[in-house]
TITIDREN-387468 format. One line per field, with one value per residue (C-alpha): residue in three letters; x, y, z. Coordinates in Angstrom, 3 decimals. Layout:
<rs>
type [ala:...]
X [X:...]
Y [Y:...]
Z [Z:...]
</rs>
This chain:
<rs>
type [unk:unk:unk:unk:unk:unk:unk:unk:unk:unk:unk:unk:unk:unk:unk:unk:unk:unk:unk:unk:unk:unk:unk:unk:unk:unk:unk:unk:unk:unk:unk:unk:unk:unk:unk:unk:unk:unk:unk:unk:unk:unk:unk:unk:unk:unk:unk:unk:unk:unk:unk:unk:unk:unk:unk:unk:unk:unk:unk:unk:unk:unk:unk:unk:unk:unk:unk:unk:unk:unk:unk:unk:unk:unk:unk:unk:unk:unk:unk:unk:unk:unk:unk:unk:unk:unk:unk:unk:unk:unk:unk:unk:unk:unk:unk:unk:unk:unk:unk:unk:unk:unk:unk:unk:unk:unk:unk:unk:unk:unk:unk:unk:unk:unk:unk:unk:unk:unk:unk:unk:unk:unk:unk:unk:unk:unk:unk:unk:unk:unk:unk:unk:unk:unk:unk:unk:unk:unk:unk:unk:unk:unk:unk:unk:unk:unk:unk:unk:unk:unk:unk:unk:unk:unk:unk:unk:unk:unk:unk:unk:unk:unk:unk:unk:unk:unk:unk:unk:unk:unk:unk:unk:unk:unk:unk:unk:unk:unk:unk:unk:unk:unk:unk:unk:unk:unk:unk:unk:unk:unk:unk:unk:unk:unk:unk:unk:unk:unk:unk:unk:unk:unk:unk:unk:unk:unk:unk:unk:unk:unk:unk:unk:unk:unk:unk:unk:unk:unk:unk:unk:unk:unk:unk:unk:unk:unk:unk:unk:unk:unk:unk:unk:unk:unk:unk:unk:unk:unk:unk:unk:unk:unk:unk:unk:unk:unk:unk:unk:unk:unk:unk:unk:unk:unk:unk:unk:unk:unk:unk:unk:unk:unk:unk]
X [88.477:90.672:92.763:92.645:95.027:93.667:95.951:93.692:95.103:91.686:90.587:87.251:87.054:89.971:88.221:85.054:86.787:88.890:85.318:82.933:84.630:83.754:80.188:80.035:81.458:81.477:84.224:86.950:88.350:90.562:93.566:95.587:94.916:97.154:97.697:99.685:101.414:104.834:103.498:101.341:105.059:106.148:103.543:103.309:106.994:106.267:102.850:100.587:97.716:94.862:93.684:94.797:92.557:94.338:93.746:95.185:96.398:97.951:101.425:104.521:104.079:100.619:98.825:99.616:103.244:102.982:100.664:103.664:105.943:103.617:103.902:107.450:107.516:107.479:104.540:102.467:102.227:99.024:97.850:93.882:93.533:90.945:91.487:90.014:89.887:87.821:88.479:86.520:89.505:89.839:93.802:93.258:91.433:93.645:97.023:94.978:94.232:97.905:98.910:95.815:93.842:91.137:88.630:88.414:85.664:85.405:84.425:81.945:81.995:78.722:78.659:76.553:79.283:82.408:80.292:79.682:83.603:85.043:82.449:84.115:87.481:86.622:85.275:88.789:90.895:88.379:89.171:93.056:92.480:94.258:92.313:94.846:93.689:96.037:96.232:94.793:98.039:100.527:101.086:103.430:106.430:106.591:106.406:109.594:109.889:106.546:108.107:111.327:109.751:107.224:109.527:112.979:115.454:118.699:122.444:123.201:123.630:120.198:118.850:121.356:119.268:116.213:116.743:117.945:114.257:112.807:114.277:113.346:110.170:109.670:111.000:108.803:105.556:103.190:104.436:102.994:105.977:106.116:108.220:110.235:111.196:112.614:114.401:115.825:117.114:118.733:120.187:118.688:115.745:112.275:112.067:115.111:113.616:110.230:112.315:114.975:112.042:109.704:112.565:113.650:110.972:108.425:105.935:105.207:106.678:103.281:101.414:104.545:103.888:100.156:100.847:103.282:100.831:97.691:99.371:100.252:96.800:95.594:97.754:96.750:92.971:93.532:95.951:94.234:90.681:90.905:92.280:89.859:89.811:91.125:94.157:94.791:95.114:97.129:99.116:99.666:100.688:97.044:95.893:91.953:90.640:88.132:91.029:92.143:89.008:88.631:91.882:91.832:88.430:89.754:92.762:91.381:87.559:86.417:86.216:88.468:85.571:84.293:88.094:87.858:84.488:85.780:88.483]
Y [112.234:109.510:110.399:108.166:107.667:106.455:104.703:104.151:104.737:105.055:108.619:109.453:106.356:108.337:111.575:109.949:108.612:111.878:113.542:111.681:109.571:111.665:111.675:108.094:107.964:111.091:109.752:109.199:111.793:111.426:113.442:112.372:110.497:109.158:107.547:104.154:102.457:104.387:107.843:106.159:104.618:108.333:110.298:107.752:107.758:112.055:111.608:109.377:107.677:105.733:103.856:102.712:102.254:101.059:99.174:96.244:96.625:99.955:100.805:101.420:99.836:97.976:97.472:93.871:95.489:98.443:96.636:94.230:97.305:98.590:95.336:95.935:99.121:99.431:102.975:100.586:97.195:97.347:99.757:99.370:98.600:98.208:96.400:97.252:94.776:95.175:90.931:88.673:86.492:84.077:84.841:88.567:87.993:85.310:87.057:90.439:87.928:86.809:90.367:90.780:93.313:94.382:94.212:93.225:95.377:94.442:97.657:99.187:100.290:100.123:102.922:100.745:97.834:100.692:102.331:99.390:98.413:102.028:101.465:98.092:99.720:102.638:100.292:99.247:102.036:103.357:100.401:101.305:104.475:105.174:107.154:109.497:111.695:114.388:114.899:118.528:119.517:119.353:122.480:123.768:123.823:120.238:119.684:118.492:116.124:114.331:114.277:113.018:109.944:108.951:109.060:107.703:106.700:104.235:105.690:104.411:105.829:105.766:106.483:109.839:110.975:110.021:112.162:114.997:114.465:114.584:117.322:119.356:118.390:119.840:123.079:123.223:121.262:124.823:124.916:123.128:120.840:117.624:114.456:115.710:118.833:117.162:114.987:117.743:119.193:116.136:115.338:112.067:110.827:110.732:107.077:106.369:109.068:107.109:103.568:104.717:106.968:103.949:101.686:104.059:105.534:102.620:105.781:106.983:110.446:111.373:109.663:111.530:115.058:114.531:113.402:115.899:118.707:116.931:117.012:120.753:121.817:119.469:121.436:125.249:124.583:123.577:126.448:129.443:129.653:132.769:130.869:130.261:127.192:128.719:130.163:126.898:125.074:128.073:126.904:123.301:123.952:123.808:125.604:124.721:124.905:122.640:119.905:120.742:119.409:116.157:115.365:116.095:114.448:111.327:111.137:111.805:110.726:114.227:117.502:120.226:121.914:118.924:118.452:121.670:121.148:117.828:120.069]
Z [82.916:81.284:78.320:75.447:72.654:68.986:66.444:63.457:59.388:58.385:58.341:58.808:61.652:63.385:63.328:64.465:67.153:68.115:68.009:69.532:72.362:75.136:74.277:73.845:77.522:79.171:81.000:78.617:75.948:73.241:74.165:71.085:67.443:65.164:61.792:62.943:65.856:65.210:65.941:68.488:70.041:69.850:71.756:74.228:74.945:75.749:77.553:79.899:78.725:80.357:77.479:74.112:71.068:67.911:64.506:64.176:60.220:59.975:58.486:60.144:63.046:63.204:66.471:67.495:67.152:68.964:71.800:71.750:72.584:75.184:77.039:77.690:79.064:82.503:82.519:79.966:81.382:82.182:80.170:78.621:75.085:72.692:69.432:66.346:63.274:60.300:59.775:61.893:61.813:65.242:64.920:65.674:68.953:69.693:69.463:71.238:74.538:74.811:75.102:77.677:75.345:77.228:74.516:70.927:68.618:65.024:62.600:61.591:65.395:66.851:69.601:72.035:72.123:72.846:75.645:77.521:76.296:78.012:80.853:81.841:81.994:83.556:86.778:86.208:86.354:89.272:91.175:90.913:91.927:95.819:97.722:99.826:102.297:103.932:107.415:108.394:110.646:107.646:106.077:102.919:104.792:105.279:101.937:101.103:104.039:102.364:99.000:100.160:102.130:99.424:96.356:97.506:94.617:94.874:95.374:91.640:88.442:87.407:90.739:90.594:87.495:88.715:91.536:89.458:87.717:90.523:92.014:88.543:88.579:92.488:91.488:88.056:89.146:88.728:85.388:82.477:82.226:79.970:80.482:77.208:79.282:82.000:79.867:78.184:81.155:82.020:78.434:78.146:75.900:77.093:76.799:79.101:81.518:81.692:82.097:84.818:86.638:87.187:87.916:90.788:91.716:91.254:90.011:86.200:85.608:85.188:88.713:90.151:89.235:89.787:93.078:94.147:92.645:94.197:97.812:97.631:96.206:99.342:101.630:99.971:100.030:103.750:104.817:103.136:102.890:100.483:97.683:95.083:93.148:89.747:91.836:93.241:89.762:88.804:91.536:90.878:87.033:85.674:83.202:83.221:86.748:85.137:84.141:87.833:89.065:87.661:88.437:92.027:92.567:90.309:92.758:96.495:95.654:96.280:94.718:96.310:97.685:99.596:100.546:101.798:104.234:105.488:107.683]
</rs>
């Protein structure tokens, strides 16, 4: 399931929103809503998101300002967004495309026009999905050995804290451990974590942990048949063995039971 983030000042449109995305698209939820594009800045700078749906006018920080922002950061690039105006004013739209918005929805919302919106970019973020599949022979104890050749950093300053973050991440990963807790532990800002991790590592903080806890679940449902599912998430730092789930089968194409029979 994607997680969405709303920015919208207007209320009862960002409860709606916050309420009723997922059954608009059962696909995409709304993991986080806020009332501008500052407090959007600030979760985002703490979290990963897979799309962005924001007002345009809001205060603080409106959205052609915090989309602007987005676009700089290295975990956001290419991040999914959704513009919402309440002006059918060219300018708007105009300003959205140069920033590639993916789509640009004038209020009231019609729920028809953002399902087939959030259907378009989830073929999108399906189609950046890499499909990894684990070799049967590894087991747990060669974990290390795959972590250490997948996510090399530099011999430089910022590589040496990346692999400090790295390296507290490996020993935390079954814990439910946010990017604001490793940068904690390191003393730095979460924002500076997410900019010298991605630099380094060429991953997210977050495509990092779910890859490092997505290769040992692979390994535990292949080494020990007796493990149930739940245990597994347990495992791997999740809390929901639902959540678990979707985000194995979003990341190797199957669920870990059919992982499991393909041995």
């Amino acid at each position: 399931m994607y997680r969405a983030i709303i920015a919208e000042d207007e209320p009862l449109m960002r409860q709606y929103l916050k309420e009723q995305l997922n059954s608009i698209h059962p696909d995409f939820v709304a993991a986080e809503a806020v009332r501008n594009g500052l407090e959007a800045k600030n979760k985002m700078q703490e979290d990963h998101y897979d799309l962005l749906i924001t007002d345009i006018r809001m205060p603080e920080m409106s959205g052609i300002e915090l989309v602007q922002w987005l676009r700089g950061q290295n975990q956001y690039s290419d991040l999914a967004v959704i513009l919402l105006s309440g002006y059918d004013e060219f300018e708007y739209a105009r300003a959205g495309l140069r920033m590639n918005v993916f789509e640009y929805l004038l209020k009231p919302l019609n729920d028809r026009e953002l399902h087939d919106s959030l259907e378009r970019i989830r073929e999108q973020l399906n189609k950046a999905q890499t499909l990894i599949r684990i070799p049967s022979e590894w087991t747990p104890e060669n974990i290390k050995t795959f972590i250490s050749d997948c996510f090399s950093v530099s011999d430089n300053d910022t590589g040496n804290l990346a692999k400090q973050a790295t390296d507290y991440i490996i020993r935390h990963y079954n814990e439910s451990i946010t990017q604001s807790d490793v940068a904690e532990a390191l003393g730095i800002t979460p924002a500076y974590l997410s900019n010298i991790f991605h630099e380094n590592t060429g991953e997210s903080y977050m495509r990092f942990l779910t890859r490092l806890r997505m290769s040992q679940a692979a390994l535990l449902l292949r080494s020990d048949e007796k493990l149930t599912i739940q245990q597994i998430a347990e495992m791997t730092g999740y809390l929901s063995d639902k959540h678990f789930i979707g985000v194995f089968k979003k990341f190797f194409g199957l669920t870990p039971n059919e992982f499991r029979r393909e041995q």
